[in-house]
PDB file with SEQRES, HELIX, SHEET and CRYST1 records, atoms N, CA, C and O in Angstrom:
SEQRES   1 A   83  UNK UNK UNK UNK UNK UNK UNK UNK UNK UNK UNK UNK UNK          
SEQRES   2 A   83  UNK UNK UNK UNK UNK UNK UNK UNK UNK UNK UNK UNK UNK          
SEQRES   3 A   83  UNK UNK UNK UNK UNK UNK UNK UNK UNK UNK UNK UNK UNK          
SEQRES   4 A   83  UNK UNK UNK UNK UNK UNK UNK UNK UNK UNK UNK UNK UNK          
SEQRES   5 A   83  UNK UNK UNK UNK UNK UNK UNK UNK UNK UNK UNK UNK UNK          
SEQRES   6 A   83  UNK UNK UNK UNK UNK UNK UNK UNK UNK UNK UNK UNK UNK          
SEQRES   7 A   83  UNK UNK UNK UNK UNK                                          
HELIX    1 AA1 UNK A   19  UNK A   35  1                                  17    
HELIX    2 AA2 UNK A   38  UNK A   50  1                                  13    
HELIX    3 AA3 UNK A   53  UNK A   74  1                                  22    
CRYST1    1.000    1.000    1.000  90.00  90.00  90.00 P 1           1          
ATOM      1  N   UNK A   1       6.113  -2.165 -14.408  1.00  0.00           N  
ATOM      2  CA  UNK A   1       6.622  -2.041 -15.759  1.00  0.00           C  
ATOM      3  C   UNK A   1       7.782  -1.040 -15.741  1.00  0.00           C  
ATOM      4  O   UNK A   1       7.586   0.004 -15.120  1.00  0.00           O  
ATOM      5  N   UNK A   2       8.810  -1.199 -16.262  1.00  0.00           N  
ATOM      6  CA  UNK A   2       9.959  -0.900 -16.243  1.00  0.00           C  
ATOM      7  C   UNK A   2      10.242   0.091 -17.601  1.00  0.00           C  
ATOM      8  O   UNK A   2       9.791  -0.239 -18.697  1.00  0.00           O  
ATOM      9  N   UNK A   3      10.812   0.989 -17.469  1.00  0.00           N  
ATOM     10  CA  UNK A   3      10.675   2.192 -19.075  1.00  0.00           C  
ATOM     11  C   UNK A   3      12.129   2.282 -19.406  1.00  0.00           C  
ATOM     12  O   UNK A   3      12.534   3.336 -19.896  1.00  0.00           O  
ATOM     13  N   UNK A   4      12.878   1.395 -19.215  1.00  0.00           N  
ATOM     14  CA  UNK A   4      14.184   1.309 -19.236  1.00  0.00           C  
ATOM     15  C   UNK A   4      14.947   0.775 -20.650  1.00  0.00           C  
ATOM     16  O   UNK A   4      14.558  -0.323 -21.051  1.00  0.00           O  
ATOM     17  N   UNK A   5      16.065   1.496 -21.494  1.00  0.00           N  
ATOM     18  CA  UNK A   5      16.396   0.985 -22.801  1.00  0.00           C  
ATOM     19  C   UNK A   5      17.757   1.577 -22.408  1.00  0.00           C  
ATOM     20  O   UNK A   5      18.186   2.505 -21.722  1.00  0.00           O  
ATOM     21  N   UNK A   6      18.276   0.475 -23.265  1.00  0.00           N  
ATOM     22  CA  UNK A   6      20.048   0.668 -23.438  1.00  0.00           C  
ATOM     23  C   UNK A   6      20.197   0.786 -21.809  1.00  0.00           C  
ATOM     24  O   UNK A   6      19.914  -0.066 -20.967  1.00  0.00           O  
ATOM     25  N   UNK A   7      20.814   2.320 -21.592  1.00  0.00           N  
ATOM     26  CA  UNK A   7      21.691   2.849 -20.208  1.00  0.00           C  
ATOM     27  C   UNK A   7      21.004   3.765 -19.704  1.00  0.00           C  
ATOM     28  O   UNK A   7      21.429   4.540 -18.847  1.00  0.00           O  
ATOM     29  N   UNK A   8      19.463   3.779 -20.351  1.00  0.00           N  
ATOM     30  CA  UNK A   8      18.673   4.597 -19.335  1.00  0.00           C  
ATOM     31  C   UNK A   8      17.883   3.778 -18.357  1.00  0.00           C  
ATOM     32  O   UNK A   8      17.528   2.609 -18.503  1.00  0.00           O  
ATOM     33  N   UNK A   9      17.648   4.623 -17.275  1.00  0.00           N  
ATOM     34  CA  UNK A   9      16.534   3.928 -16.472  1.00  0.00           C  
ATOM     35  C   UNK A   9      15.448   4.928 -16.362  1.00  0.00           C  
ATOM     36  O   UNK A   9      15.771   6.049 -15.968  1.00  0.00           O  
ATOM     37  N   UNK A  10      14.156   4.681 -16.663  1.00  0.00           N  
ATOM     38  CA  UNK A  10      13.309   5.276 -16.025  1.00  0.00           C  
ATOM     39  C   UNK A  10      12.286   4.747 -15.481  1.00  0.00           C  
ATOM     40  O   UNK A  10      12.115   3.578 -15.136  1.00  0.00           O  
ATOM     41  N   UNK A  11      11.538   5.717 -15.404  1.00  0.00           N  
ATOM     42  CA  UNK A  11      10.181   5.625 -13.869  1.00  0.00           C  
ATOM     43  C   UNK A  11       9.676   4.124 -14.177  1.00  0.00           C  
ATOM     44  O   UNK A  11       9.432   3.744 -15.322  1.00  0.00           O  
ATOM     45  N   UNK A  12       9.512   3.109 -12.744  1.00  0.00           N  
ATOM     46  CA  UNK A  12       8.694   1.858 -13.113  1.00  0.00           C  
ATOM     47  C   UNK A  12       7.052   2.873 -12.776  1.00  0.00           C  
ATOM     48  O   UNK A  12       6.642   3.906 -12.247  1.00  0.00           O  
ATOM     49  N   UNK A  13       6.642   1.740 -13.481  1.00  0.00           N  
ATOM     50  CA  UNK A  13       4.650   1.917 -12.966  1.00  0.00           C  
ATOM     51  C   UNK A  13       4.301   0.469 -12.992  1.00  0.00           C  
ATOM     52  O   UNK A  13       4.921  -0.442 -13.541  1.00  0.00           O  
ATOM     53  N   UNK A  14       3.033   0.412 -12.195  1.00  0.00           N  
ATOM     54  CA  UNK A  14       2.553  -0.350 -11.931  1.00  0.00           C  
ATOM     55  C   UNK A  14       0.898  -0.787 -13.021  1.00  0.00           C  
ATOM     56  O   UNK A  14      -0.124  -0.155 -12.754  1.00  0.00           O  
ATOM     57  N   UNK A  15       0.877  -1.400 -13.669  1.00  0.00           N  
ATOM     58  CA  UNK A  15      -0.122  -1.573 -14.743  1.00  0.00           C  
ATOM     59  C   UNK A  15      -0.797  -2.742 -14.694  1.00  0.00           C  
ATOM     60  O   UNK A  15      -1.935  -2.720 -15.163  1.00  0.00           O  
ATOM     61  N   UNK A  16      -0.183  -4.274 -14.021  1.00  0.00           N  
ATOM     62  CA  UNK A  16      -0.387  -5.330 -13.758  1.00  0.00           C  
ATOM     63  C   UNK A  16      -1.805  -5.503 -12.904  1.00  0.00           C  
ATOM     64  O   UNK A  16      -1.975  -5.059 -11.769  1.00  0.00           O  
ATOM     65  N   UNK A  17      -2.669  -6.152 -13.588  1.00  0.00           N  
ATOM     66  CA  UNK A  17      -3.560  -6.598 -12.087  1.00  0.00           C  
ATOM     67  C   UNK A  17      -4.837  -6.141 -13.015  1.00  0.00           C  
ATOM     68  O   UNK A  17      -4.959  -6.194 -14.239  1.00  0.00           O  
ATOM     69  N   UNK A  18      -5.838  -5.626 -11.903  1.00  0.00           N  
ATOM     70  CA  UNK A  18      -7.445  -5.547 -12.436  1.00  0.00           C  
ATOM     71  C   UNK A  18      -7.205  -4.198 -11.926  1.00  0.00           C  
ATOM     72  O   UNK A  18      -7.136  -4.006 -10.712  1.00  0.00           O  
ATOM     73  N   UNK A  19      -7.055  -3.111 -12.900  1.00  0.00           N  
ATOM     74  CA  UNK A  19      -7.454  -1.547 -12.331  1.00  0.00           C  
ATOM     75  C   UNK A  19      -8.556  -1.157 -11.731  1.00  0.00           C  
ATOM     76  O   UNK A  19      -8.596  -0.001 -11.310  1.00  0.00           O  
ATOM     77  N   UNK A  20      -9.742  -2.072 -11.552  1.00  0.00           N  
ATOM     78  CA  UNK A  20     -10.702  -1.234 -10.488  1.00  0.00           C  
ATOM     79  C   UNK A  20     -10.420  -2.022  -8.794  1.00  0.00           C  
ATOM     80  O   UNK A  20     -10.990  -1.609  -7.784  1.00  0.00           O  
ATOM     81  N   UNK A  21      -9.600  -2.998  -8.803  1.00  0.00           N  
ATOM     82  CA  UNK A  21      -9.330  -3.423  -7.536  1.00  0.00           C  
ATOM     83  C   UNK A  21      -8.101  -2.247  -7.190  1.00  0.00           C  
ATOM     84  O   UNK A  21      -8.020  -1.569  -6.166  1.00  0.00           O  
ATOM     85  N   UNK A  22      -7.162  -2.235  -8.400  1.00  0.00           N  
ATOM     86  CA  UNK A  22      -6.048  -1.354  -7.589  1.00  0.00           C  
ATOM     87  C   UNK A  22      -6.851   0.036  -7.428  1.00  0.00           C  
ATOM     88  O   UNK A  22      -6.899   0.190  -6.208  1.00  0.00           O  
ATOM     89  N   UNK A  23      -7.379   0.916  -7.919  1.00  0.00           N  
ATOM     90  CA  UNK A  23      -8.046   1.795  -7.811  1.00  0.00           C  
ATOM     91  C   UNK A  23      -8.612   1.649  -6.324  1.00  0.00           C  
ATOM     92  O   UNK A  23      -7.872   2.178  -5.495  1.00  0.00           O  
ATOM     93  N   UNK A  24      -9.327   1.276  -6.001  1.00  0.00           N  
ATOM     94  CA  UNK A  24     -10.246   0.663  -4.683  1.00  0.00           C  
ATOM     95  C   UNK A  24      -9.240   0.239  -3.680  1.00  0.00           C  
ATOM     96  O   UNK A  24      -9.603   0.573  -2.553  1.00  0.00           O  
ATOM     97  N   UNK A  25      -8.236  -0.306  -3.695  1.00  0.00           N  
ATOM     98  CA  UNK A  25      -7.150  -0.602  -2.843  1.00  0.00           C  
ATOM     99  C   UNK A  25      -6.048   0.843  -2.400  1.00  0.00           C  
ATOM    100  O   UNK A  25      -5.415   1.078  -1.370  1.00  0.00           O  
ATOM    101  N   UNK A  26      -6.186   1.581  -3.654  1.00  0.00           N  
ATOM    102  CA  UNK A  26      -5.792   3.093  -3.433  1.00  0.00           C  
ATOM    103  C   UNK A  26      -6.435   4.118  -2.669  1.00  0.00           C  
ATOM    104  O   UNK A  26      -5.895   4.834  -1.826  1.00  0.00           O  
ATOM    105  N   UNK A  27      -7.608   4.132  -3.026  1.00  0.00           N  
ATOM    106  CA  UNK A  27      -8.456   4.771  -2.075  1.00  0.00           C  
ATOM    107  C   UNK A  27      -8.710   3.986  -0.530  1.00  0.00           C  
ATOM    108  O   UNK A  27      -8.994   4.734   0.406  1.00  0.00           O  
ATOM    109  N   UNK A  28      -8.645   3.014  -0.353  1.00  0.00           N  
ATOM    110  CA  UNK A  28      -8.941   2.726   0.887  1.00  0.00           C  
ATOM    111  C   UNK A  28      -7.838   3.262   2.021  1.00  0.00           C  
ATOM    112  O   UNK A  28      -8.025   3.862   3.080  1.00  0.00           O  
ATOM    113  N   UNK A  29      -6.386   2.718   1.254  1.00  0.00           N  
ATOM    114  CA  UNK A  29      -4.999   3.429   1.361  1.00  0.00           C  
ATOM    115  C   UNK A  29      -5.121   4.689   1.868  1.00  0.00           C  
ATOM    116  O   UNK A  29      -4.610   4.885   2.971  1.00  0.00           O  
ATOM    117  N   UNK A  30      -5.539   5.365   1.456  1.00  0.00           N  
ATOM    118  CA  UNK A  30      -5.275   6.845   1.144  1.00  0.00           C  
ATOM    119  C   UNK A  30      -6.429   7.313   2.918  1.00  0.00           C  
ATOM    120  O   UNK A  30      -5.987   8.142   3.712  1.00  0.00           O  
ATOM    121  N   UNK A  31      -7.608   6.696   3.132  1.00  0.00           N  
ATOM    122  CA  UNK A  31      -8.419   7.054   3.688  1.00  0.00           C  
ATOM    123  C   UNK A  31      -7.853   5.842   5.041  1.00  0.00           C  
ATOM    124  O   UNK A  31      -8.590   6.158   5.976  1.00  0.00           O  
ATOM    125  N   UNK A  32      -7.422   5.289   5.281  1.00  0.00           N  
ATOM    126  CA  UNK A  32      -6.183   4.161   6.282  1.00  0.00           C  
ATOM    127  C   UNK A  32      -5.791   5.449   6.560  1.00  0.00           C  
ATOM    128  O   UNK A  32      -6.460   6.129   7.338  1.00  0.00           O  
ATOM    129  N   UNK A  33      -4.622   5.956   5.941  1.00  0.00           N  
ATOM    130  CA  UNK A  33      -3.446   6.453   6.240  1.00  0.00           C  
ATOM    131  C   UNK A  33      -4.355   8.126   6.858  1.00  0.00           C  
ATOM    132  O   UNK A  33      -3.855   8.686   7.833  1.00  0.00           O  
ATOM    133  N   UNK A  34      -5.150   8.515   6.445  1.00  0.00           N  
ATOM    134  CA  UNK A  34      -5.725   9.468   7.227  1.00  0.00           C  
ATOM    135  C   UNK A  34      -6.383   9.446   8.707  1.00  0.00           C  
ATOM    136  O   UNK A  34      -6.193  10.222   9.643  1.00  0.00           O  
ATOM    137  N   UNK A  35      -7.165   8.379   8.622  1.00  0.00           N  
ATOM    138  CA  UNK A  35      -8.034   7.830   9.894  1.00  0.00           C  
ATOM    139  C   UNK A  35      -7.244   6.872  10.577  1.00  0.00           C  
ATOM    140  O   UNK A  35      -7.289   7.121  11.782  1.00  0.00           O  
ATOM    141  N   UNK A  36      -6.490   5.814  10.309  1.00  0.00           N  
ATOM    142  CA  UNK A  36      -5.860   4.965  11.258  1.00  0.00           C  
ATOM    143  C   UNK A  36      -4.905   4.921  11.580  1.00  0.00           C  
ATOM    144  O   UNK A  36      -4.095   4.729  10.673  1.00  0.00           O  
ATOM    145  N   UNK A  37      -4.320   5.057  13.011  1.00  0.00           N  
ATOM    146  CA  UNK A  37      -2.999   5.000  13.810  1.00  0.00           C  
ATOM    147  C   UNK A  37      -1.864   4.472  13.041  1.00  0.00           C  
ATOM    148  O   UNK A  37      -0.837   5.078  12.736  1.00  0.00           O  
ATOM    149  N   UNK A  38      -2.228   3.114  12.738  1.00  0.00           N  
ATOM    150  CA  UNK A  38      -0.921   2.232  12.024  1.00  0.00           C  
ATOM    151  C   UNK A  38      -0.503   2.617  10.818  1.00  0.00           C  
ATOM    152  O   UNK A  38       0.609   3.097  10.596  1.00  0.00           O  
ATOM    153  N   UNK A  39      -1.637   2.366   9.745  1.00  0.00           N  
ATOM    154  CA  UNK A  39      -1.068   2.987   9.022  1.00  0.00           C  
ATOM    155  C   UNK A  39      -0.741   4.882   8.894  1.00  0.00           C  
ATOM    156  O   UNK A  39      -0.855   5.251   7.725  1.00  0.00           O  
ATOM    157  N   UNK A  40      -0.575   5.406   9.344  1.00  0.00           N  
ATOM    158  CA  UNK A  40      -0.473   6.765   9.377  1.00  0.00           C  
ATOM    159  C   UNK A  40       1.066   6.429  10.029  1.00  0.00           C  
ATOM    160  O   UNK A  40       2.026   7.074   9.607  1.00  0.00           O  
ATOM    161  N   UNK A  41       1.209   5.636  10.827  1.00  0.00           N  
ATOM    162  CA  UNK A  41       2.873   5.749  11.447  1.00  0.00           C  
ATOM    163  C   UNK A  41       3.521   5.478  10.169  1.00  0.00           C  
ATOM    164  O   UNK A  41       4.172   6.261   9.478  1.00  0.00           O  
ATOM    165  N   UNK A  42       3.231   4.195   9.950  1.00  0.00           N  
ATOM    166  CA  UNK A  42       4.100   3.385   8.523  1.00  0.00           C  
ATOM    167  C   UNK A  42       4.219   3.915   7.578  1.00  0.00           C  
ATOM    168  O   UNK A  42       5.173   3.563   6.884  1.00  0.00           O  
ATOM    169  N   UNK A  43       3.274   5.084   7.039  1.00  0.00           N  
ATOM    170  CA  UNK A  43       3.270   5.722   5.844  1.00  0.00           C  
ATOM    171  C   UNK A  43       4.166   6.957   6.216  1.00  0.00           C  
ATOM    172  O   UNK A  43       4.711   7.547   5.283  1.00  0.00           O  
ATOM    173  N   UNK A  44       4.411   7.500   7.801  1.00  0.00           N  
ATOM    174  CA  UNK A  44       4.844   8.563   7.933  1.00  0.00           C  
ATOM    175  C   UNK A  44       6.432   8.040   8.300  1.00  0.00           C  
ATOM    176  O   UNK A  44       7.422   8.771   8.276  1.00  0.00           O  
ATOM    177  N   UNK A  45       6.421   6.801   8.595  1.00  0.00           N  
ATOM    178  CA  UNK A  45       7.960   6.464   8.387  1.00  0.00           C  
ATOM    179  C   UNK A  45       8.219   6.024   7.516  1.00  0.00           C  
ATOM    180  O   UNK A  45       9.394   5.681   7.389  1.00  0.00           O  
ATOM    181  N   UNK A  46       7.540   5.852   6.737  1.00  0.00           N  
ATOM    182  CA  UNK A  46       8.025   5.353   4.907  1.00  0.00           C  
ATOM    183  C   UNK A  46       8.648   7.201   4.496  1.00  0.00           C  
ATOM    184  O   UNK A  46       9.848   7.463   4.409  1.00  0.00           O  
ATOM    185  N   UNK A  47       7.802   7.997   4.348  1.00  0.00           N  
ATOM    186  CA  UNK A  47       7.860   9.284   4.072  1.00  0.00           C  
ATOM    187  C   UNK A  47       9.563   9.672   4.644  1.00  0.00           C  
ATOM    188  O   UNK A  47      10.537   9.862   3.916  1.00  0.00           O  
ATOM    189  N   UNK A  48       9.524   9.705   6.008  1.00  0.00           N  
ATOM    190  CA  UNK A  48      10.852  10.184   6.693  1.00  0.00           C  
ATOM    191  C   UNK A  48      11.832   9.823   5.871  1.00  0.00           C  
ATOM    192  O   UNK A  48      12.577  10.658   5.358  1.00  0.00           O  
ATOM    193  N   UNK A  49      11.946   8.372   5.632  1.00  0.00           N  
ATOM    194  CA  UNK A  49      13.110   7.647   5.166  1.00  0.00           C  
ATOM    195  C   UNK A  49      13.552   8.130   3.770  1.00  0.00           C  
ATOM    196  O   UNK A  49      14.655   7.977   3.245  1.00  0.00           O  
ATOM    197  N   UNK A  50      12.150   8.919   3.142  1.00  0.00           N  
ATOM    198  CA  UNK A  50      12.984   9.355   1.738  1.00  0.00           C  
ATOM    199  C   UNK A  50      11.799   8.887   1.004  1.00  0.00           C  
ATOM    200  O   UNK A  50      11.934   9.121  -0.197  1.00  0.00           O  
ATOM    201  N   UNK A  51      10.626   8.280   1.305  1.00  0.00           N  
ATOM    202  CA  UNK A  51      10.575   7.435  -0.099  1.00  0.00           C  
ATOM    203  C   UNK A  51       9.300   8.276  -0.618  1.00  0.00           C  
ATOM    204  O   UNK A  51       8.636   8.981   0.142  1.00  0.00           O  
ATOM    205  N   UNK A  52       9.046   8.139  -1.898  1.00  0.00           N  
ATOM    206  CA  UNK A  52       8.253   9.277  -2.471  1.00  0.00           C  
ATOM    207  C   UNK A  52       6.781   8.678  -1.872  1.00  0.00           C  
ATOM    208  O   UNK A  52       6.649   7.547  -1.404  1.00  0.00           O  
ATOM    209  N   UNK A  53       5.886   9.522  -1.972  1.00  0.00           N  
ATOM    210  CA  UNK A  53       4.321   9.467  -1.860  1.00  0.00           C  
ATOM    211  C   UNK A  53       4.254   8.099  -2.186  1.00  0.00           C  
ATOM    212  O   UNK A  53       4.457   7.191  -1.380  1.00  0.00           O  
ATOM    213  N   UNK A  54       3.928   7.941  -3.530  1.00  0.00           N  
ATOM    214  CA  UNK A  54       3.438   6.887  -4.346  1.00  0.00           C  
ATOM    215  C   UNK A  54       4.238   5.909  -3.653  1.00  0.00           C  
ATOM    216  O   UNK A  54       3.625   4.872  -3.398  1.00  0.00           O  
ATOM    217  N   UNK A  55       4.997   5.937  -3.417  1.00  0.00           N  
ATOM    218  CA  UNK A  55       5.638   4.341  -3.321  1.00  0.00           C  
ATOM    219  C   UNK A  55       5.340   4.449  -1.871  1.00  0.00           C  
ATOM    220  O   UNK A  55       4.636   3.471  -1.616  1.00  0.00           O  
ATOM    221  N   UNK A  56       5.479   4.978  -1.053  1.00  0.00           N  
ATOM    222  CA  UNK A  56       4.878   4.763  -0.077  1.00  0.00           C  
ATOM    223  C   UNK A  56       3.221   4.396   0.225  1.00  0.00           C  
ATOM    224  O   UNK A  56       2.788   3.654   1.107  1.00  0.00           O  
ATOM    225  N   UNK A  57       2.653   4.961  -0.529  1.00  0.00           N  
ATOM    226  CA  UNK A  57       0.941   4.579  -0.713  1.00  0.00           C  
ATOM    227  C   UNK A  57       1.170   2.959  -0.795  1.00  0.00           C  
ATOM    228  O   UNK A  57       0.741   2.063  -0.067  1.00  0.00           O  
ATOM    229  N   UNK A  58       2.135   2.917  -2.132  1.00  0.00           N  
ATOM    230  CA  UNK A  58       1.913   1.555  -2.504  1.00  0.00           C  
ATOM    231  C   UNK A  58       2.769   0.357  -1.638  1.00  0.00           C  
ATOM    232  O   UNK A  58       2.587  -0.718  -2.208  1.00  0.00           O  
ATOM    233  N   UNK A  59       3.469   0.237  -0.681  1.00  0.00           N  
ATOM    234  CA  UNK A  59       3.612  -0.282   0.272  1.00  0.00           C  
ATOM    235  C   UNK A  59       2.450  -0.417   1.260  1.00  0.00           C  
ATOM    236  O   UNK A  59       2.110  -1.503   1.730  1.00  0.00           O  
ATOM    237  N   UNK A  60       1.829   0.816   1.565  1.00  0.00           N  
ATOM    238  CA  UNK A  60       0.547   0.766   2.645  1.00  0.00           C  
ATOM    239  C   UNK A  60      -0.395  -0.124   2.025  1.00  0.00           C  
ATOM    240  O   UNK A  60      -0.800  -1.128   2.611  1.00  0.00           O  
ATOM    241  N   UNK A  61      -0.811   0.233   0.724  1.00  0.00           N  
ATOM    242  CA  UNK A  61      -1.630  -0.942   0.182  1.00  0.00           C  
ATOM    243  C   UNK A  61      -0.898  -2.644  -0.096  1.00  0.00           C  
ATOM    244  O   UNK A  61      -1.470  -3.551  -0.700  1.00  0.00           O  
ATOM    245  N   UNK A  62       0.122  -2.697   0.369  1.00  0.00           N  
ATOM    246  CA  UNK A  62       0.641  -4.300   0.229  1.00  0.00           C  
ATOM    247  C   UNK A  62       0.520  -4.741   1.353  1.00  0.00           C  
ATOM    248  O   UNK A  62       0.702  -5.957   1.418  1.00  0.00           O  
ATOM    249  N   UNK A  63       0.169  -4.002   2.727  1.00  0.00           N  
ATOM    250  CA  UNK A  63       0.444  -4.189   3.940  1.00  0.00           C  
ATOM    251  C   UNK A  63      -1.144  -4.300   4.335  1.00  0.00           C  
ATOM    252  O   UNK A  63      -1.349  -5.279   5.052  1.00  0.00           O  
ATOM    253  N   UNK A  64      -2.159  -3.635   4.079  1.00  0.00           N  
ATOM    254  CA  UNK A  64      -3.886  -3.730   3.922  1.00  0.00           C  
ATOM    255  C   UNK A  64      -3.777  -5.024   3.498  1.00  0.00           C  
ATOM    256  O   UNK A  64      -4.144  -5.849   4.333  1.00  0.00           O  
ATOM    257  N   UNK A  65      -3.225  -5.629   2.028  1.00  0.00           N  
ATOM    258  CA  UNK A  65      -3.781  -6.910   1.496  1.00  0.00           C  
ATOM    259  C   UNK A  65      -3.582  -7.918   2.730  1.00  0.00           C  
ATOM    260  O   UNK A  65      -4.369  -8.764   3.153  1.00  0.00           O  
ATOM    261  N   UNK A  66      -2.432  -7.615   3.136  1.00  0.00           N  
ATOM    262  CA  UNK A  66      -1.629  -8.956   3.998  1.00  0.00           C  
ATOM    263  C   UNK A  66      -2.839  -9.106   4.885  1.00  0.00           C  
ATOM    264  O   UNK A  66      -3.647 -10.032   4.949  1.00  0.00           O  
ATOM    265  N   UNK A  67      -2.762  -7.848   5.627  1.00  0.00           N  
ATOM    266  CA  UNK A  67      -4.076  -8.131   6.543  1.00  0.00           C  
ATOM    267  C   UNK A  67      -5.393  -8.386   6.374  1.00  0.00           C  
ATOM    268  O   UNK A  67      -5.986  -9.026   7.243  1.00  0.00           O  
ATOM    269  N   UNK A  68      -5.928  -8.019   5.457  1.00  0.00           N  
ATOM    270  CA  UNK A  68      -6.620  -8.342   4.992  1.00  0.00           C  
ATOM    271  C   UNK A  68      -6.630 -10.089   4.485  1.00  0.00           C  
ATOM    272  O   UNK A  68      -7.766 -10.555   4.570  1.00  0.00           O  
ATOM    273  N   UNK A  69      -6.164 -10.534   4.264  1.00  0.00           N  
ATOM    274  CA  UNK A  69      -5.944 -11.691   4.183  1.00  0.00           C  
ATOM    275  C   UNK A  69      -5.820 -12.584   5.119  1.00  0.00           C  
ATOM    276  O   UNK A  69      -6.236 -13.724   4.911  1.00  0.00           O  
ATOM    277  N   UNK A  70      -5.112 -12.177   6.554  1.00  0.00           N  
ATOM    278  CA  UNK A  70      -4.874 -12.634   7.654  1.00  0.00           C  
ATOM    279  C   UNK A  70      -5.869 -12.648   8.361  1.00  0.00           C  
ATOM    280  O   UNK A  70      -5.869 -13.282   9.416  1.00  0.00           O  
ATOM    281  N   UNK A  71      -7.188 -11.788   7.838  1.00  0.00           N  
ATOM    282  CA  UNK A  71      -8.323 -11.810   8.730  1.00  0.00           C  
ATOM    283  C   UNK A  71      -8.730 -12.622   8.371  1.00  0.00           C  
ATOM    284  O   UNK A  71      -8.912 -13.581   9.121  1.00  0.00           O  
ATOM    285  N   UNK A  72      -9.176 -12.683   6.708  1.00  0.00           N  
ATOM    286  CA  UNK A  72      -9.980 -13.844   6.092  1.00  0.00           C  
ATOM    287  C   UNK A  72      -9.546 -15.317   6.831  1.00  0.00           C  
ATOM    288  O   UNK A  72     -10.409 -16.038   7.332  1.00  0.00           O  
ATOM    289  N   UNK A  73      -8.123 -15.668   6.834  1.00  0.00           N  
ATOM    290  CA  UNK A  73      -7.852 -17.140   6.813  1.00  0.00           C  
ATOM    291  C   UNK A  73      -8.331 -17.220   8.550  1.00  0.00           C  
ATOM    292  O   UNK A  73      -9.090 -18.158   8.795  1.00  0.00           O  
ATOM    293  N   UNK A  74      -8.026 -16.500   9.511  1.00  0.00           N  
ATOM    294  CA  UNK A  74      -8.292 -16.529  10.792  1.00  0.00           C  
ATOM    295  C   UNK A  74      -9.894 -16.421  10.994  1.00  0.00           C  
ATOM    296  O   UNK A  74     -10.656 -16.633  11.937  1.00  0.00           O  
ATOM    297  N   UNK A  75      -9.984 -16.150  10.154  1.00  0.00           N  
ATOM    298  CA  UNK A  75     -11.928 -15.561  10.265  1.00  0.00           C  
ATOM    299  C   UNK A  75     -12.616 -15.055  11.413  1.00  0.00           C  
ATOM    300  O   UNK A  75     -13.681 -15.406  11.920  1.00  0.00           O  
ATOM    301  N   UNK A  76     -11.717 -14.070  11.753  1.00  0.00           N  
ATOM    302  CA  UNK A  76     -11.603 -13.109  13.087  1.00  0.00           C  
ATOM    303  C   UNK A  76     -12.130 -11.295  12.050  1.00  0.00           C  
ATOM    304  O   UNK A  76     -11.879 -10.830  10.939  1.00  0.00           O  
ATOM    305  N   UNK A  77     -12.809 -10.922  13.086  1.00  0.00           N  
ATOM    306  CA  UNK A  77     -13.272  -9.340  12.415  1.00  0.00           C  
ATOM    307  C   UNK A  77     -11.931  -8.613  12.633  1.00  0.00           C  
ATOM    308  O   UNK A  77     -10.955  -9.159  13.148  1.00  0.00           O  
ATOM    309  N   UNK A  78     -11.958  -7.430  12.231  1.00  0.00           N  
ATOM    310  CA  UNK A  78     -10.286  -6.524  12.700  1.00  0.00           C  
ATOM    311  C   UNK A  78     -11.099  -5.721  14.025  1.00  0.00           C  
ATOM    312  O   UNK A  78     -12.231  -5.254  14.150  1.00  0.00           O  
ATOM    313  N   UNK A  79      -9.888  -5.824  14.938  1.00  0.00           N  
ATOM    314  CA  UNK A  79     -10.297  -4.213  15.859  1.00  0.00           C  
ATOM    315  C   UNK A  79      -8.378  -4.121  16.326  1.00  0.00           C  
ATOM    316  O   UNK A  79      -7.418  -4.888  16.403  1.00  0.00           O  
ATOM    317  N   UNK A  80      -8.730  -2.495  16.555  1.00  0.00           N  
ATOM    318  CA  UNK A  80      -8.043  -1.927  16.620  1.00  0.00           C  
ATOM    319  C   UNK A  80      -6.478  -2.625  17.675  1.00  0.00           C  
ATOM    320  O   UNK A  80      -5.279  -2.455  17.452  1.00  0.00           O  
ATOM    321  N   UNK A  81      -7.116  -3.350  18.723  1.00  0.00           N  
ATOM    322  CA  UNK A  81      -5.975  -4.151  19.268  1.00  0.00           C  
ATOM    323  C   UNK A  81      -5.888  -5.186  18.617  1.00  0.00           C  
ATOM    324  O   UNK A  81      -6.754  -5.486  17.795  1.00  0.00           O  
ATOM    325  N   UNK A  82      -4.471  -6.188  18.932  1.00  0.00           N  
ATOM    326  CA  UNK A  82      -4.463  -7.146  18.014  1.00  0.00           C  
ATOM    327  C   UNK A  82      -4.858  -8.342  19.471  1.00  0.00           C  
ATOM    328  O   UNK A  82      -5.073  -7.926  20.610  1.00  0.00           O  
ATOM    329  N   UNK A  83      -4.877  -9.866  19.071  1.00  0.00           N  
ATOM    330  CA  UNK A  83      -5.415 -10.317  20.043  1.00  0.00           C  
ATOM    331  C   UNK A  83      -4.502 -10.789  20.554  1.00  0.00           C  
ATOM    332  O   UNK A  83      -4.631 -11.379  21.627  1.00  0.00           O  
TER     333      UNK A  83                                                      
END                                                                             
């Protein structure tokens, strides 16, 4: 959602969706980026490049769904190597 009128721009947020999935997709995020290799690089090169916390969280959580998804359709468990 976009807070933008006339020639201002301000802050987007994100409001769309079912708030206890994004909630739950945040926290998992948050506990990824502490405990796991990958994401901890990606979030720490999101960070380098400039980009704030939040939007970096919220990239890490678009990058969980994918995979997350990629497991489901493959119907393979995750481990840490890929196959």
């Amino acid at each position: 959602m976009n807070r933008d009128s006339g020639n201002l721009r301000g802050r987007m947020t994100i409001k769309a969706g079912r708030a206890a999935v994004r909630r739950s997709l945040y926290m998992a995020v948050v506990v990824a980026i502490r405990w796991n290799r990958d994401f901890k690089s990606f979030y720490g090169r999101l960070r380098a490049a400039g980009k704030p916390s939040k939007v970096a969280i919220t990239a890490a959580m678009r990058k969980l769904i994918i995979l997350v998804n990629t497991l489901l359709k493959e119907d393979r468990l995750w481990s840490p190597t890929p196959p």
